[in-house]
C-alpha positions in Angstrom: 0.0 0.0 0.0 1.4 3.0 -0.8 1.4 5.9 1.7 -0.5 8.9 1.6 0.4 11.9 0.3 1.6 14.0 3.2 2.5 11.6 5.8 5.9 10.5 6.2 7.6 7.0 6.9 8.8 6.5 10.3 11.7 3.7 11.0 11.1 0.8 13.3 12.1 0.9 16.7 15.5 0.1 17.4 15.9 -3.2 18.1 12.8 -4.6 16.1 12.8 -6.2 13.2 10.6 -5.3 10.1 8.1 -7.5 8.4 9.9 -10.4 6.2 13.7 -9.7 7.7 15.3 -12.3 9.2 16.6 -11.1 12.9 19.9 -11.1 12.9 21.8 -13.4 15.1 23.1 -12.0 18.7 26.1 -12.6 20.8 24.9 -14.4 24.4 26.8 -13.4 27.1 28.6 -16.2 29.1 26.7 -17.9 32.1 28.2 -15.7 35.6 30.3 -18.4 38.0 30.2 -17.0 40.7 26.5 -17.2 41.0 26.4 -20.9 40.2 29.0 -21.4 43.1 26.8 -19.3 45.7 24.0 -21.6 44.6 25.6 -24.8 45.4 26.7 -22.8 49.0 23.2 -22.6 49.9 22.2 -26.2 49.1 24.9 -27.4 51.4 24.2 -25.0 54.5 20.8 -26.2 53.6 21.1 -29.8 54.0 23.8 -29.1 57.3 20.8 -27.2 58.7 18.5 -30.0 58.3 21.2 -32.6 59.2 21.8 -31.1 62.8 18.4 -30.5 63.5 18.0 -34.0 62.7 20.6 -34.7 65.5 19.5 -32.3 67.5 16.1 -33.7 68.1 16.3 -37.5 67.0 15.2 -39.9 69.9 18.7 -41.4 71.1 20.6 -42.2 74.0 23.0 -39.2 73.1 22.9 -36.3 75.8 19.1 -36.9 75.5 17.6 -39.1 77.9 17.3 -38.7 81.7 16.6 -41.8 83.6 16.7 -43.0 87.4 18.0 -45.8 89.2 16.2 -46.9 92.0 18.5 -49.0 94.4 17.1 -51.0 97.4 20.2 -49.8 99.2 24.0 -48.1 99.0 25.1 -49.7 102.7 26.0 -52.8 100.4 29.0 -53.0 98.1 27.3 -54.5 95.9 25.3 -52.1 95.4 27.7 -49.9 94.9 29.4 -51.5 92.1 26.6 -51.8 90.4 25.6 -48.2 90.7 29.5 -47.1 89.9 28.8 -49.7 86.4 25.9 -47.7 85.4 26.6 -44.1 86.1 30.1 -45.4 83.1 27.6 -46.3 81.2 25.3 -43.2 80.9 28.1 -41.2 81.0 29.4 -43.2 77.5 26.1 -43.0 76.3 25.4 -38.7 77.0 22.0 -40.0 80.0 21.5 -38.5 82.9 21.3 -40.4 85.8 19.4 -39.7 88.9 20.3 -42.8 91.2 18.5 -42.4 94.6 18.4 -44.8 97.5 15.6 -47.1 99.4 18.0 -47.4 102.3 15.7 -50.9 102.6 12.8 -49.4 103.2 9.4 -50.2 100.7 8.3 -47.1 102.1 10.9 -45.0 101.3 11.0 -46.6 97.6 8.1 -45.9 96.8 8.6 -42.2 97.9 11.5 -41.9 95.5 10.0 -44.0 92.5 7.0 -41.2 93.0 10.0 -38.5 92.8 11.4 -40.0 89.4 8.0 -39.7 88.0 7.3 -36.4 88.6 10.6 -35.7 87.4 9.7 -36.8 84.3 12.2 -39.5 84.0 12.1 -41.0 80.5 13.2 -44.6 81.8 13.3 -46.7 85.5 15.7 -49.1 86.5 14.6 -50.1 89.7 16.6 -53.0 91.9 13.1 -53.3 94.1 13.4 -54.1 98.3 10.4 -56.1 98.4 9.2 -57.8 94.9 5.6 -57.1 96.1 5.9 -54.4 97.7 7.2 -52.3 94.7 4.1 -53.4 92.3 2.3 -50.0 93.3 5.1 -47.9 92.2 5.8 -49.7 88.9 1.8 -49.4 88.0 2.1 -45.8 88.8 4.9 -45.6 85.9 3.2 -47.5 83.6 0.3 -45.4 83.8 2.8 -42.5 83.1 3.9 -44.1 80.5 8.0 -44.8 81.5 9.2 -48.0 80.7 10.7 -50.0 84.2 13.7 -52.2 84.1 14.3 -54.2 87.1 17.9 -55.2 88.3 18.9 -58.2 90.3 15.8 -58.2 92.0 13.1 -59.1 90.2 9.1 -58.1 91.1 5.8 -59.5 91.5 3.7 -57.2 89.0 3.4 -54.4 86.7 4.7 -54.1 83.4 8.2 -54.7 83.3 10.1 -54.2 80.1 13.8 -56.4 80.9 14.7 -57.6 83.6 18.4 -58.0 84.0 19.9 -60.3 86.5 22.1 -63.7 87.7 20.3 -66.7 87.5 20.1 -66.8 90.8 18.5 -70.4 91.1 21.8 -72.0 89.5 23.6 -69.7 91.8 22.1 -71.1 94.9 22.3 -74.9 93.4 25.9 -74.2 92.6 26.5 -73.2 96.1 25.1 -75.9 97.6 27.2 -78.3 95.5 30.1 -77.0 96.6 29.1 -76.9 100.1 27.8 -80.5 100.1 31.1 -81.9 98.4 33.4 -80.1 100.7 31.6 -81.4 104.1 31.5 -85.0 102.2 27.8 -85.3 101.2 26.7 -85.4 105.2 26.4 -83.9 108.5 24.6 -80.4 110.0 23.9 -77.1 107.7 22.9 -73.6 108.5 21.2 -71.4 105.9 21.2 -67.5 106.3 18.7 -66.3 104.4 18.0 -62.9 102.6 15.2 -60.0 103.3 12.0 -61.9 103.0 10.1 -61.2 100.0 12.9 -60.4 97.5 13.7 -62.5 94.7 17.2 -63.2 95.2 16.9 -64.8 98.5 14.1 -66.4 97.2 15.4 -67.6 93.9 18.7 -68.7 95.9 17.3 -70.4 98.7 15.1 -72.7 96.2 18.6 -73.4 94.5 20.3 -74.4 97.4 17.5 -76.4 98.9 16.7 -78.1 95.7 19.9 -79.2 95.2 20.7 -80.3 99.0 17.0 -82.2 98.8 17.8 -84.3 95.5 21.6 -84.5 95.6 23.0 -84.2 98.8 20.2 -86.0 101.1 23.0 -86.6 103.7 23.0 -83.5 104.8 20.4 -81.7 107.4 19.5 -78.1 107.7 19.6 -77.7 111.5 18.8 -74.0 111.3 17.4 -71.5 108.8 17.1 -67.9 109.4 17.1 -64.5 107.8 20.0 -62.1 108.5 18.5 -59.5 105.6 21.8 -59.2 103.9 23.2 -57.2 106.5 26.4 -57.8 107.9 25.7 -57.1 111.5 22.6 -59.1 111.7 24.5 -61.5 109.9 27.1 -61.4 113.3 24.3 -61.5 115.8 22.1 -64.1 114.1 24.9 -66.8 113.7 26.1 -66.1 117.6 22.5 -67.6 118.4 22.7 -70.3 116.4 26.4 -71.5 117.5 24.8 -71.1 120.9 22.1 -73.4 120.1 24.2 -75.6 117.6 27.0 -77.9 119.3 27.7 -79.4 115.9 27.9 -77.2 112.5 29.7 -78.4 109.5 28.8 -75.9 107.2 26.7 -72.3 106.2 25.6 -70.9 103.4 24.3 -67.2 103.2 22.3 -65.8 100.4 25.1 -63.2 100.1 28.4 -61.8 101.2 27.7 -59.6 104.2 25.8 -61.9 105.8 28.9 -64.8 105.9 31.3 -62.6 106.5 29.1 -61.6 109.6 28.6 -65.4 110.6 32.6 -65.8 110.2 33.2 -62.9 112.8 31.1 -65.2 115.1 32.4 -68.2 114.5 35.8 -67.0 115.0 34.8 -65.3 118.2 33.5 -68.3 119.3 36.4 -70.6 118.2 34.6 -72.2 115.9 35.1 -70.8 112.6 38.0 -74.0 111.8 35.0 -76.9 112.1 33.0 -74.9 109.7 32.6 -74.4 105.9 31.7 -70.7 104.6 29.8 -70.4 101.4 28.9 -67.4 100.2 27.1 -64.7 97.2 28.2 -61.7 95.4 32.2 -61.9 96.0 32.3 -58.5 96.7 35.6 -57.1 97.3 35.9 -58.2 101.1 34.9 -61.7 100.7 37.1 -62.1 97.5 39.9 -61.7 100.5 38.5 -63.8 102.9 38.7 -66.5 100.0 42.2 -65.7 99.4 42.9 -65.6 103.3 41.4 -69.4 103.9 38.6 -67.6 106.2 36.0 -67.9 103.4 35.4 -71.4 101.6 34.0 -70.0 98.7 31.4 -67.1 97.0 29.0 -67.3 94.1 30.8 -64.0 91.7 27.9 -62.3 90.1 28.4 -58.9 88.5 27.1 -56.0 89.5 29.0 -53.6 87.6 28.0 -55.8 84.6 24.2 -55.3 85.3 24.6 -51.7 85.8 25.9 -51.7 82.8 23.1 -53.3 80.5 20.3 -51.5 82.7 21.8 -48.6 80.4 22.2 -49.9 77.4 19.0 -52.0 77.4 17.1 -48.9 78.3 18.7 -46.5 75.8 17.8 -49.3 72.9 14.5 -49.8 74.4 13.8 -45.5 73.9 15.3 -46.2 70.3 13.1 -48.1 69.2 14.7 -51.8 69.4 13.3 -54.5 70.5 14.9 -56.4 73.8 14.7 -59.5 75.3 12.0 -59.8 78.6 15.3 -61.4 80.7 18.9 -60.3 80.1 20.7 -62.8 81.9 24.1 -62.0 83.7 27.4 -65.0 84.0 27.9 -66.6 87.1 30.7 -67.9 88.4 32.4 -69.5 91.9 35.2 -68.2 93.7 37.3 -70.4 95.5 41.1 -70.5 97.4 43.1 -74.2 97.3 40.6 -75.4 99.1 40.5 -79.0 99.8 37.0 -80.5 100.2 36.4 -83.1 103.4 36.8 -87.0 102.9 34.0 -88.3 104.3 35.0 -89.8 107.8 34.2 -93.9 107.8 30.9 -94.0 109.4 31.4 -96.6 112.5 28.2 -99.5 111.9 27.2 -101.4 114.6 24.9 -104.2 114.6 23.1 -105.5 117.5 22.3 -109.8 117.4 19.7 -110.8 120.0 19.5 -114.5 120.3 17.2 -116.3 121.9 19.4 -118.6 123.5 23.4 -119.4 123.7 22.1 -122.8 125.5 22.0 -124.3 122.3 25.0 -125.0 119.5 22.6 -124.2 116.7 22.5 -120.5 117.8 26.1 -120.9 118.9 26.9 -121.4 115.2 25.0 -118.7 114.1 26.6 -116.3 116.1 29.9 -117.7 114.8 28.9 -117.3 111.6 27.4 -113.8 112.0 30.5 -112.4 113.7 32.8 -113.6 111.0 30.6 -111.7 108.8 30.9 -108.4 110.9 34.5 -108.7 111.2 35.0 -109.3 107.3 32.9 -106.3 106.7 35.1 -104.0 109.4 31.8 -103.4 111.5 31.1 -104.2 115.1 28.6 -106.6 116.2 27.1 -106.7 119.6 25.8 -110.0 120.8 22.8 -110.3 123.8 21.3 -113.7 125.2 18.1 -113.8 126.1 18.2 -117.2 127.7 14.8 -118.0 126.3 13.6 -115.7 128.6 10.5 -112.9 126.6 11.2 -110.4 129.4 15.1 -110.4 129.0 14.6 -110.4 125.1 12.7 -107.0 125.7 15.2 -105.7 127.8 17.8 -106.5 125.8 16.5 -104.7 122.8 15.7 -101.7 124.8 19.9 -102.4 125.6 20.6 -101.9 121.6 18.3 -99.0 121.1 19.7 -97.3 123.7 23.2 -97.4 122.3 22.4 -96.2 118.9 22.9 -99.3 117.5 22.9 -99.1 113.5 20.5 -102.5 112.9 19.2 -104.8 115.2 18.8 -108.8 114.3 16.9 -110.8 116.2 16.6 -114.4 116.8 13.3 -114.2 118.6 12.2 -116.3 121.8 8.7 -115.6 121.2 6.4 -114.6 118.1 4.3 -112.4 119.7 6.3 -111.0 122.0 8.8 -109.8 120.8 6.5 -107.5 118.8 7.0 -104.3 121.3 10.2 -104.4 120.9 9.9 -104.6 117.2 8.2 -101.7 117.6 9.8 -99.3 119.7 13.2 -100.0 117.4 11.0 -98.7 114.3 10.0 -95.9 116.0 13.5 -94.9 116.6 14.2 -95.4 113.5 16.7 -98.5 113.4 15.7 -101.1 110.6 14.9 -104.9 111.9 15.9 -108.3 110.8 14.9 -111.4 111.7 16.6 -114.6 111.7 15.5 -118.3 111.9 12.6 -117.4 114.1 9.7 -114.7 112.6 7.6 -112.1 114.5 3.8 -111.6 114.3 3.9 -108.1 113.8 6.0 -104.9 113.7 8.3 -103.2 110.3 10.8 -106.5 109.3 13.2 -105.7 106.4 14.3 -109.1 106.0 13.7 -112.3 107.6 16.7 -114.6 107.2 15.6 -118.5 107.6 15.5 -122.1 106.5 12.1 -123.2 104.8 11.0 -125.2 107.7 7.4 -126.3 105.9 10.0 -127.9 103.0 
């Protein structure tokens, strides 16, 4: 179209390009460096940010948990240790630890365990005074939502997420193995038991019985009574019972302080040399009465070991790991060169009542019987009743009397010699008879010819 007469043609704007041109081509300026490198900066303080906060707030062990340990009592070195092995522990692991003491009073437990609550506590590890007694304060942390561990003492409800421990059962059966091979399978034992109600003396009393019942049936428990793991009690209790005991071979106490206290007394006494020591824990001061032949042996547990995994166990249970409901904890016995006790020879003697001497039948018999005795290295006495039913009685009475370890009789009379029969099975001494029966009483044997053949 042409333009009109008058007007004039104006140019294009600088930098556009008229209808039908090509644009011409234009130099692109090269990408700025710097600014690529200042993005790449901000990613990475980006990502550090987030990385730290991560840390910062992520549910671990490290400098973020607080937890307490409850402790029956610290006026026990075992105790001790195992407080010393888990303040190491939370200190490796950045926990704070708020240990606080029962001093062996439920009461007073149950005041601190209400104290760690309120604190807010994110974990328990409680080693309980009384296993029923502490039930109250372990439902009041469930319903708070803490998770309770219990340590070497076990309880009798509540949710409890580990508990940590010896086996204290094998402990007490180990003990009483030792004990019953070193006093040669026999004579008089005295058990000191632990505070009623916890599960260690129970656990090792069970042991030590169960074992002494089914293995070591030679032995008799002429006294059993609680010292509650105390030294001191430990002292005075023993004192009664050498009083009341002429004869003690050996004692075994549910744990360290209490035999150490029952050696003081014995060695007061002048007794300690006739007696075997057995012991639990081998805390520091029994490990040298071991060494110093006062102390026969101790059952080691390791309480510095439990403290220990009370830590770590809770710190993976707050993490999110699963753990096992019993973590259990080696055992082992301490012992010096000690020698165990050779059985003495046990002197047998036999009592023979015969109804007569009168007569060489019975003469022979007693010949015969007496060869047998001497062969056998036991003593045989011999009573004549010269057919006589009263003498017969009297002479039984004779062997009863003196302990005698069986009684054979020849008898002059079937019926009899029936109270007699019966008066030596009431005390206990098994009865023979020989040629001649008896119409009633407990016979183990009766030793004859077949007279109807």
């Amino acid at each position: 179209e042409e333009p009109m007469e008058g007007t004039m043609e104006t140019a294009p704007p600088e930098g556009t390009v008229p209808p039908g041109e090509t644009p011409p081509e234009e130099e692109q300026p090269e990408e700025d460096g710097s600014r690529t490198w200042m993005w790449v900066a901000v990613a990475v303080i980006g990502i550090l940010i987030v990385v730290l906060a991560y840390l910062a707030f992520r549910p671990s062990g490290e400098e973020s948990y607080k937890m307490g340990l409850s402790l029956s009592t610290l006026n026990n070195p075992f105790f001790v240790t195992l407080k010393e092995g888990a303040e190491e522990a939370a200190e490796k692991a950045g926990v704070e630890l708020i240990v606080v003491d029962a001093q062996d009073d439920p009461a007073k437990e149950a005041t601190n365990m209400e104290d760690l609550i309120q604190q807010g506590v994110d974990a328990i590890l409680v080693n309980p005074t009384d296993a029923d007694a502490i039930v109250p304060s372990i439902q009041k942390a469930n319903e708070a939502d803490i998770p309770v561990f219990t340590i070497d003492r076990g309880a009798n409800g509540g949710v409890v997420v580990s508990h940590i421990a010896s086996d204290n059962v094998a402990g007490g059966a180990a003990a009483g193995k030792f004990l019953c091979e070193s006093i040669g399978g026999e004579g008089k034992v005295v058990e000191l038991e632990g505070i009623a109600g916890t599960s260690a003396a129970r656990d090792r009393g069970n042991g030590f019985n169960t074992y002494m019942s089914n293995e070591c049936s030679g032995v008799e428990i002429v006294a059993r009574q609680t010292a509650n793991f105390n030294r001191a009690e430990g002292l005075t209790v023993f004192e009664n019972i050498l009083q009341a005991q002429p004869e003690i071979n050996g004692t075994f106490a549910h744990n360290d302080e209490m035999i150490l206290g029952a050696i003081e007394a014995a060695e007061a006494a002048g007794r300690a040399g006739e007696i075997v020591f057995v012991g639990f824990d081998a805390v520091d001061d029994a490990v040298a009465a071991v060494n110093a032949g006062r102390l026969a042996a101790t059952i080691k547990q390791q309480p510095s070991e439990m403290g220990r995994l009370g830590i770590e166990i809770a710190v993976k249970f707050l993490d999110g790991e699963t753990v096992e409901q019993y973590i259990p904890v080696d055992l082992s016995l301490v012992s010096g060169d000690f020698a165990p006790v050779e059985p003495e020879p046990t002197e047998v003697t036999l009592g023979l009542s015969l109804s007569t001497l009168n007569n060489p039948f019975f003469v022979t018999l007693r010949d015969g019987a007496q060869a047998a005795a001497d062969a056998a290295g036991v003593k045989l006495v011999v009573v004549d009743s010269q057919d006589d039913s009263a003498k017969e009685a009297t002479n039984i009475e004779d062997l009863i009397q003196q302990g005698v370890s069986v009684i054979m009789i020849n008898p002059t009379d079937a019926a009899a010699i029936v109270p007699s029969v019966q008066k030596a099975n009431e005390a206990g001494i098994p009865v023979f008879t020989i040629d001649r029966g008896t119409d009633g009483g407990t016979i183990v044997s009766h030793i004859a010819s077949d007279n109807v053949a």
